[in-house]
Structure formats: structure tokens, C-alpha cells
VMD Tcl script that draws the C-alpha trace (Angstrom):
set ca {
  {35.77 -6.74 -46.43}
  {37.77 -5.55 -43.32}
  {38.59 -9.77 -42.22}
  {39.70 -10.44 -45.82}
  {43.49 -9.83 -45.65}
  {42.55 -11.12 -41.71}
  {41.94 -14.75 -43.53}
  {44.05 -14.72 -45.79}
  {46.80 -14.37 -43.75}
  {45.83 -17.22 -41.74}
  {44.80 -19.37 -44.73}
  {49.05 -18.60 -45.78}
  {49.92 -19.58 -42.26}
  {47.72 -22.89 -42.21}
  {49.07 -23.99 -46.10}
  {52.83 -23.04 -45.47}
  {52.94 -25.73 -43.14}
  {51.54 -28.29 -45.12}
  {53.96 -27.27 -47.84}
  {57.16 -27.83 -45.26}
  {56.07 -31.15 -44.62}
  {54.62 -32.38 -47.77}
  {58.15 -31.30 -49.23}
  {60.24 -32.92 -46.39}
  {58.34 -36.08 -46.77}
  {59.02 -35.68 -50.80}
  {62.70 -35.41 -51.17}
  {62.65 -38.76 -48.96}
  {59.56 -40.79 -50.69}
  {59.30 -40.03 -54.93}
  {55.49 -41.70 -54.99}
  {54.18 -39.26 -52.64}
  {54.27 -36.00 -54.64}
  {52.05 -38.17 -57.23}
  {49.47 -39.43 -53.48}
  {49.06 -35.81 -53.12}
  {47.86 -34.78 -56.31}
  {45.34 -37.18 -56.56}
  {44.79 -36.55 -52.84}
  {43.86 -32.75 -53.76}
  {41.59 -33.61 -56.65}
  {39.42 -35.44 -54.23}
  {39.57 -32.59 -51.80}
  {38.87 -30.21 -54.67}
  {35.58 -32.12 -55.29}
  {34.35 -32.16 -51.71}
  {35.58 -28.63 -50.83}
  {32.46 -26.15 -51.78}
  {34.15 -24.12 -53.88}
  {31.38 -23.69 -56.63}
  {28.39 -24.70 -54.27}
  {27.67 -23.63 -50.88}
  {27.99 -26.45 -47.97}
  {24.18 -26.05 -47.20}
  {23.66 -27.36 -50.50}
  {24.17 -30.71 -49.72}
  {21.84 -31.65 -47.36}
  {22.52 -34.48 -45.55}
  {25.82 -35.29 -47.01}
  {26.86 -31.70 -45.51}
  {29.41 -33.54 -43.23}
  {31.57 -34.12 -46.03}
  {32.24 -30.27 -45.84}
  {32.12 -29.56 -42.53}
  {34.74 -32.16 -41.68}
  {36.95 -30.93 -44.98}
  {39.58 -28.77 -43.24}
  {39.77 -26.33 -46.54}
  {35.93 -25.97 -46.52}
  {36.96 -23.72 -43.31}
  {39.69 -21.91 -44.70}
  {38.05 -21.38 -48.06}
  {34.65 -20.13 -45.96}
  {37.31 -17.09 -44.62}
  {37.91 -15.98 -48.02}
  {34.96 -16.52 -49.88}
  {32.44 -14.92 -46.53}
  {34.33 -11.50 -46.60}
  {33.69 -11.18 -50.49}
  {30.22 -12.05 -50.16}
  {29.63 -9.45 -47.84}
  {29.00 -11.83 -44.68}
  {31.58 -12.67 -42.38}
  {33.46 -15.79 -41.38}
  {31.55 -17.89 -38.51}
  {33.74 -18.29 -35.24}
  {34.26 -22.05 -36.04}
  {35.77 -21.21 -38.97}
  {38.69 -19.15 -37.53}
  {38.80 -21.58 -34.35}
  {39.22 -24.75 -36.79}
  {41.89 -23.12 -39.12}
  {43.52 -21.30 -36.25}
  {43.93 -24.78 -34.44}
  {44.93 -26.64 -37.96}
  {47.89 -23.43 -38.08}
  {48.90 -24.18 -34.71}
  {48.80 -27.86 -34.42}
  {50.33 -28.24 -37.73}
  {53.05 -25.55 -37.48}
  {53.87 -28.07 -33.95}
  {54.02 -30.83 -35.53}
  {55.68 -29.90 -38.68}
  {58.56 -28.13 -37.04}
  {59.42 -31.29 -34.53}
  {59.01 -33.41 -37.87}
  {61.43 -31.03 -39.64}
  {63.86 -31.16 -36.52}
  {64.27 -34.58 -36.76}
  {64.80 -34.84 -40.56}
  {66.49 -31.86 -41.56}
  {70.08 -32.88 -42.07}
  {69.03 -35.84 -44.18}
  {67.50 -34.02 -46.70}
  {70.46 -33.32 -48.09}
  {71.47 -36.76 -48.39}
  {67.61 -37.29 -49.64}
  {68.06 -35.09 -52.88}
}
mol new
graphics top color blue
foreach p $ca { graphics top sphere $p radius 0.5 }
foreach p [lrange $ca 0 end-1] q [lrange $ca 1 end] { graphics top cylinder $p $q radius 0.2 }
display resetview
């Protein structure tokens, strides 16, 4: 229960990014709040949420490649009394870091059209 707040944290960390960006590219393009939200039900459908990814057999790449499957699997492991596997925190600990990179030269570049944007 200890690596709960742990992965939480970093869950925060990894989607705070993805918010920055999603809203930079936003305020620039109207059609892509409405590419995201379809974007996410898919997502939500191939993300175990309600199943576990060893329940799907030999379709189980469809999780393991879903970046939230990982950050979900550091929430949901701690509650369940097991813990998080290593490539879970490596692959959302890389996602954080390469997105937060990426994002921030992204929001460099753009941020004083924004205003003009809106």
C-alpha cells in the first residue's frame, strides 16, 4: 500500500504533460479536442481496467503496448495487495520524462501564439 501515493504521483506527472500539450495543440486546432475524445474511448476499451491483461490471451499485446495499461497497473497493483512490476515504473517513468521533453520544447516554440490562438 506503501507505492500507492509512489504511483500516483508519477501517474500525475506522466498525464500533466499530456494535458499541456493536448491544450496547446487545442487553442490552435478546434477538431482536435473532439480526435481526443474519441481517441480515449478507444483507449478506455483496450486499457484493462475491468479485466486483467492476462485475460486476453493472445491479443495481450494490445495491453502491453497501451501506455495507460502501465500507469493504471501502478494504481490498481498496490490496492490489490501486489506490487507494481519494474516495467511498469520504467515505461511510465520514461513516458514522464520523454513527454515532459518534448512537451516543454513544443510549448517553447508556441507559447506566445496562444494568445493570438484564443
Amino acid at each position: 500500500m506503501l507505492l500507492w501515493p509512489l504511483g500516483l504521483a508519477l501517474d500525475m506527472i506522466c498525464v500533466s504533460w499530456i494535458v499541456l500539450f493536448c491544450a496547446t495543440v487545442s487553442a490552435r486546432y478546434r477538431d482536435v479536442p473532439i480526435m481526443i475524445q474519441n481517441l480515449l474511448t478507444v483507449l478506455l476499451w483496450l486499457t484493462p481496467l475491468m479485466y486483467f491483461p492476462e485475460q486476453l490471451g493472445s491479443k495481450r499485446f494490445l495491453a502491453d503496448y497501451n501506455p495507460f495499461t502501465h500507469m493504471i497497473a501502478l494504481l490498481r497493483e498496490p490496492l490489490l495487495g501486489g506490487t507494481p512490476t519494474l516495467n511498469d515504473w520504467l515505461v511510465v517513468l520514461a513516458i514522464a520524462v520523454l513527454g515532459w521533453i518534448g512537451t516543454l520544447l513544443f510549448f517553447a516554440r508556441f507559447r506566445a501564439r496562444i494568445v493570438y490562438w484564443l
